[in-house]
N, C-alpha and C positions, 0 to 999 in steps of 0.2 A: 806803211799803211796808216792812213788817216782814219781813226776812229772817232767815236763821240768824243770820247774824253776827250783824246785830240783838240778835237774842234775846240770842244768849251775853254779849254786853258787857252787857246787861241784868242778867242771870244774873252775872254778875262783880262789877259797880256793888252789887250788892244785896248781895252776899258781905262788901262791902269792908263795908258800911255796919251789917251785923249785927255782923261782928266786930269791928266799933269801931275798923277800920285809915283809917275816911276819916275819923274824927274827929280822929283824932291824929293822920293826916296835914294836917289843916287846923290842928291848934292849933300844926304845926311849921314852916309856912309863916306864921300870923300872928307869932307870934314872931320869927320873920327877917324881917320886914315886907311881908310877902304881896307878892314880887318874883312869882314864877312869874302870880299875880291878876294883878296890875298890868300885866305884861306883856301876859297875854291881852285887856285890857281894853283895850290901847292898841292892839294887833294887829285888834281888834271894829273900836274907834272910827273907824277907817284904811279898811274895808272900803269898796268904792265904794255898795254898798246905804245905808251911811248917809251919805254925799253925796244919794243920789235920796231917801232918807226923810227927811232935813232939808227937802230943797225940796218935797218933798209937804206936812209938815208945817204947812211956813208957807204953804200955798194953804187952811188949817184952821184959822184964827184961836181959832174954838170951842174946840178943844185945846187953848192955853194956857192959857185960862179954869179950866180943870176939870185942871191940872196933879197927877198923880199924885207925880211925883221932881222934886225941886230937884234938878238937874243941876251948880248950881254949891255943892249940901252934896255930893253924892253921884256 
C-alpha cells in the first residue's frame, strides 16, 4: 500500500537522483570502500527470512541449474 509518506520518500529519492546528490553520494561511499553497503548487506544477510529462503531454496534443486548471481563473485 502506497501511502503519503510513501509517496514523499518517493518524491525525495527522485529529487536526490535528478540533482546528481545520489550519485555523488555513491561515488563517496565507493571511494571509502562502500562501509555503509557492506554493512547493510551483512545486516540483509542476518535477517531470519534468509535462514527460511536458503532452506526453501534447497527443496528447488532447478534453481541452481539456471543460477542468475554467483554468490561467491558477488
Amino acid at each position: 500500500m502506497v501511502t503519503p509518506e510513501t509517496k514523499a520518500e518517493m518524491k525525495r529519492v527522485l529529487a536526490d537522483i535528478q540533482s546528481g546528490r545520489f550519485v555523488r553520494d555513491w561515488m563517496v561511499e565507493c571511494a571509502a570502500g562502500q562501509p555503509a553497503f557492506k554493512a547493510a548487506r551483512r545486516r540483509d544477510a542476518e535477517h531470519p527470512i534468509e535462514e527460511v529462503g536458503a532452506r526453501l531454496r534447497a527443496m528447488m534443486p532447478w534453481i541452481a541449474k539456471n543460477k542468475l548471481v554467483d554468490q561467491e563473485k558477488n
